[in-house]
C-alpha positions in Angstrom: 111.3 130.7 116.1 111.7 130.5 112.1 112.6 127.2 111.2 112.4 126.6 107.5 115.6 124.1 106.1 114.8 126.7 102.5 117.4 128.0 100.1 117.2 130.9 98.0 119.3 131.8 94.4 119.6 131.4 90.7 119.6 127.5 90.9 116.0 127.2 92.7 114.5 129.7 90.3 115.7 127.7 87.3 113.5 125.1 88.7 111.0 126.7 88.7 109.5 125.2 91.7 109.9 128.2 94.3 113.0 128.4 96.9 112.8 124.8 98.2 116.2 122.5 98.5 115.6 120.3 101.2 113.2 118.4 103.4 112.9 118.2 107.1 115.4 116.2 108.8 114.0 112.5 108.4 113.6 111.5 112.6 111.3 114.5 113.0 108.5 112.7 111.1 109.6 108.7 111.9 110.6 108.1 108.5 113.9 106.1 107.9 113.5 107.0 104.1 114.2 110.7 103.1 112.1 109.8 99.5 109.3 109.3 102.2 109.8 112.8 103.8 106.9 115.2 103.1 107.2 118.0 105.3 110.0 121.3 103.7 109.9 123.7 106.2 108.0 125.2 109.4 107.6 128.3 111.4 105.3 128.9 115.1 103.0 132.1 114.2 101.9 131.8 117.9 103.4 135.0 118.8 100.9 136.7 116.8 98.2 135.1 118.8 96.1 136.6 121.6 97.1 134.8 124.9 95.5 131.5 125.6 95.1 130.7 122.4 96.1 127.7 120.8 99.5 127.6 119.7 99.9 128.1 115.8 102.0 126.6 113.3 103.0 127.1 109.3 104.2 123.8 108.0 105.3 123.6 104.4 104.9 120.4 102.7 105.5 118.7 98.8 104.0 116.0 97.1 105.9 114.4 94.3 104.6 113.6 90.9 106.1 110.1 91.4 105.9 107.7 94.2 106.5 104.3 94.5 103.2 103.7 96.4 100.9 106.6 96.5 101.3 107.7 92.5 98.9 110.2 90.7 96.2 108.2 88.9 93.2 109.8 86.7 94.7 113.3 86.5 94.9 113.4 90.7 97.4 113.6 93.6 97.0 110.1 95.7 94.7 111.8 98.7 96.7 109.6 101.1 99.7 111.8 100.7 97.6 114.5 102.2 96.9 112.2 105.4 100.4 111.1 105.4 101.1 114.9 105.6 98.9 115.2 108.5 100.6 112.8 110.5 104.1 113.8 109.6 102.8 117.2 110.7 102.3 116.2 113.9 105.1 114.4 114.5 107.5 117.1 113.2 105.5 119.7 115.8 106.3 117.1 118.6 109.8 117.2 118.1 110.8 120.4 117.0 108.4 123.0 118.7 107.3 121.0 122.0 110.4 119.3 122.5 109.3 115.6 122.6 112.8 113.6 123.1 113.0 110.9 120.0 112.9 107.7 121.0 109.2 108.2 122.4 106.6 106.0 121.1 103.2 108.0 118.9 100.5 106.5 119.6 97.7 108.0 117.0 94.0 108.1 117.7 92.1 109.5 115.0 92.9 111.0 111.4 90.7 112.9 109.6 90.8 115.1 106.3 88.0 116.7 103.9 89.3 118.3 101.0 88.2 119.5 97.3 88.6 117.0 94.1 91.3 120.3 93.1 93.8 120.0 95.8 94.8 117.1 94.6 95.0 118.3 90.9 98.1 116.7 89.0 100.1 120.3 87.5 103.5 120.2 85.9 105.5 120.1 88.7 105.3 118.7 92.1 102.4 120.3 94.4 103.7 122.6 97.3 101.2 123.0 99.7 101.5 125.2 103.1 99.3 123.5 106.4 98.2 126.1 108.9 98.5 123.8 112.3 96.4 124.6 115.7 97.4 122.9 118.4 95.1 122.5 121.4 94.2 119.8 124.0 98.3 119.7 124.6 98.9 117.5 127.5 102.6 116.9 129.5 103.3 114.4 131.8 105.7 116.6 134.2 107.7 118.1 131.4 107.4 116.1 128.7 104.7 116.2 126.1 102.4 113.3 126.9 99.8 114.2 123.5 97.8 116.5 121.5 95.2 117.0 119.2 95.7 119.7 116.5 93.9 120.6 113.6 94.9 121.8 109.9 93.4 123.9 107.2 95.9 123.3 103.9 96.2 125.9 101.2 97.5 125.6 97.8 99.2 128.4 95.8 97.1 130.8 98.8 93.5 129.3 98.9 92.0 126.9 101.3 91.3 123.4 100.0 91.3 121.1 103.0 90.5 120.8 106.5 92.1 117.8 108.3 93.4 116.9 112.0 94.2 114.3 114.3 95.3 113.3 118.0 97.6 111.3 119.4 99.3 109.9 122.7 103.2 109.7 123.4 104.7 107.0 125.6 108.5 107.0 126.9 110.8 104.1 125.4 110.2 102.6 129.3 106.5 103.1 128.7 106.6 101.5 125.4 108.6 98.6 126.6 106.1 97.7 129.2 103.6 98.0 126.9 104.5 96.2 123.9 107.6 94.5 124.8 108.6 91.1 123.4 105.7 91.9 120.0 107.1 90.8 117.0 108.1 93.2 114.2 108.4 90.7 111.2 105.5 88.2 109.6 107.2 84.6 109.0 104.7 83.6 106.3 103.9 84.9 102.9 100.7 86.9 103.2 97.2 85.2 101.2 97.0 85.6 97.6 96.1 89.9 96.8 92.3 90.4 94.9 93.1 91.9 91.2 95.3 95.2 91.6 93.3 96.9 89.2 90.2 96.3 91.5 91.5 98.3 94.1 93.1 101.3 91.7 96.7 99.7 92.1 98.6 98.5 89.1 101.4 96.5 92.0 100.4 93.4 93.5 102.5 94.0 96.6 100.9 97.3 96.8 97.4 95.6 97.7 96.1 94.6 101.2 93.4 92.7 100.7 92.8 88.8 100.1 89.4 87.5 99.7 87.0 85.8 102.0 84.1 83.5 101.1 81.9 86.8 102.3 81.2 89.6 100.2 82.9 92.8 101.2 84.8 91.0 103.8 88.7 90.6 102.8 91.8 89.2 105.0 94.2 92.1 105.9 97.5 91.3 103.6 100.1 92.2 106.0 103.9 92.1 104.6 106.4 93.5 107.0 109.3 93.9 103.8 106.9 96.8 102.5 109.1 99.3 101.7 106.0 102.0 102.6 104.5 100.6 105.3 107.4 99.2 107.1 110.0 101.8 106.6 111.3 101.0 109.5 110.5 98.1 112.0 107.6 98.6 113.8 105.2 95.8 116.1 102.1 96.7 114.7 99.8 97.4 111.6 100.9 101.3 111.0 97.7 103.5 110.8 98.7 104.6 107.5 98.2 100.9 106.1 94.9 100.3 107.7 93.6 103.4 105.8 94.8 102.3 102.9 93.0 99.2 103.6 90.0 100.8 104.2 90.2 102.6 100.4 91.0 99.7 99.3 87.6 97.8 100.4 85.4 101.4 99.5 86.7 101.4 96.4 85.8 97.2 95.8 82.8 97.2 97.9 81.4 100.6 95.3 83.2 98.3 92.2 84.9 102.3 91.4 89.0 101.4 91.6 88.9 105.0 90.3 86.8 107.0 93.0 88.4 109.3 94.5 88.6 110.0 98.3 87.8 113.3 99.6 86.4 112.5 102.5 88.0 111.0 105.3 87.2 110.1 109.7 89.6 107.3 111.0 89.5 106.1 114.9 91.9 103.6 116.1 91.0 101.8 119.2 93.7 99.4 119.7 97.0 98.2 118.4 96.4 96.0 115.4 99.4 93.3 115.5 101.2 91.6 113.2 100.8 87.8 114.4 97.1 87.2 113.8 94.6 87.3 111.1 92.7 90.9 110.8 89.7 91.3 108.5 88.5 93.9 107.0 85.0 94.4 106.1 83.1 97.3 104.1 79.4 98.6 104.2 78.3 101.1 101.5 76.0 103.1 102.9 73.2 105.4 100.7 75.0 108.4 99.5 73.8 111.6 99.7 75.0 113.3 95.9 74.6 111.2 92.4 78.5 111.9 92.1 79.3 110.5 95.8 80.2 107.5 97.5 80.0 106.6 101.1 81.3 103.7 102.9 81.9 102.6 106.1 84.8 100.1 106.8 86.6 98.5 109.9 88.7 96.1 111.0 88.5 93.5 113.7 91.4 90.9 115.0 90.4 87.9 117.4 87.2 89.5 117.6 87.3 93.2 118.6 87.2 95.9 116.9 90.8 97.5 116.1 89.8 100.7 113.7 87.1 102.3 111.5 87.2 104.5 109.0 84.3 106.3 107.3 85.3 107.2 103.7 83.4 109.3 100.9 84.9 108.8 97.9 83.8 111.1 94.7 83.8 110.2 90.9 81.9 110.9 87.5 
């Protein structure tokens, strides 16, 4: 099935950015925003598959040159758009090609990306990049998609610059309710005073998530449910996407490079990370293994367990 929301004529070409007019409706990737839309177009390339192989998707996807939160810095793309892309990927797959009713609950695993310092090159116009999706491990609960894992190579204009993937659950509204029911989905208080912006390769205030702690490498998670990123929409938990952010955030203080760039990305999430209590977030740099790189393991723990980690390699020079 070709599914592909595209346009062709004389008014795409004077763009000059190739036949693309629209984005994917906004619910297929749980975005109330369609500024925060990634994803332009799909198609299933499974038929050209021998059988029992995993299903295969094209998935076409555009980063702007401007965002509110994510903006290029030093000559590159923000690498979290890629991960956002990931997800979004996922999400639009559920829906549209494995027939996930909305109203059910993600619930995400893992996240992971490695990709070259040139996919996320800054070039004239915004970057259009195409996401050739595997889906395997897919799971249904009667017949209803119960979760997945799937797997990504991402090309721009034709060549393979990143690998990425991740896996997640899906629980019914019922499920969900039972679950999570009665969790708040706004803060009351202001959150602790943000470390300098420009020590974490923000120029915002309200764009950083980290407030300091008597410990080195050991910051207060900054949560602030009127985001308009993170919280697009009401949710009852720290999204994933915020926690990695967080966890650049403390790589790039812990490594004192606000500037590093992250190519290298394996996320785990273990449980729900909530709104109402303190989370920390705390950063180990470990040896790396290139002049020009920089590793660093981060996690984050609430009331004493452990609610994600992240392991982050992050290049620069």
């Amino acid at each position: 099935m070709l599914t592909s929301f595209e346009g062709t004529g004389n008014e795409a070409a004077a763009l000059g950015s190739g036949p693309l007019l629209a984005t994917v409706p906004r619910g297929y990737v749980h975005r109330a925003s369609v500024a925060e839309v990634l994803l332009t177009g799909w198609e299933s390339d499974t038929a050209a598959a021998a059988p029992g192989a995993p299903e295969r998707f094209t998935v076409r996807a555009q980063w702007p040159r401007s965002h509110a939160l994510f903006a290029p810095a030093h000559g590159h793309q923000d690498p979290l758009l890629l991960v956002e892309t990931i997800r979004q990927t996922g999400s639009l797959l559920s829906h549209a090609e494995y027939g996930l009713p909305f109203g059910h609950q993600f619930v995400m695993w893992d996240i992971s990306f490695t990709a070259l310092p040139s996919a996320f090159a800054v070039g004239p116009r915004p970057t259009d990049v195409e996401l050739r999706a595997e889906c395997a491990n897919v799971v249904r609960r009667g017949r209803t998609l119960a979760g997945m894992r799937y797997g990504v190579t991402v090309l721009r204009d034709g060549l393979p610059v990143a690998t990425g993937g991740a896996r997640f659950s899906c629980a019914s509204p019922a499920a969900h309710r039972r679950l999570r029911g009665g969790r708040p989905t706004t803060v009351a208080q202001r959150p602790p005073v943000p470390v300098g912006a420009a020590r974490v390769g923000h120029t915002d205030p309200d764009n950083v998530l980290l407030a300091a702690t008597p410990r080195e490498n050991l910051w207060t998670l900054r949560v602030d449910t009127d985001h308009p990123v993170f919280f697009d929409h009401p949710v009852d938990h720290v999204p994933g996407m915020m926690l990695i952010e967080a966890a650049r955030q403390a790589a790039r203080a812990a490594v004192g490079r606000p500037d590093a760039l992250l190519v290298d990305l394996r996320s785990e999430f273990t449980r729900y990370a909530e709104l109402d209590a303190p989370c920390l977030i705390e950063a180990r740099v470990l040896r790396p293994e290139t002049p020009r790189e920089l590793r660093v393991d981060v996690w984050g723990t609430q009331e004493g367990e452990r609610v994600f980690t992240a392991e982050l390699r992050l290049a620069h020079g």
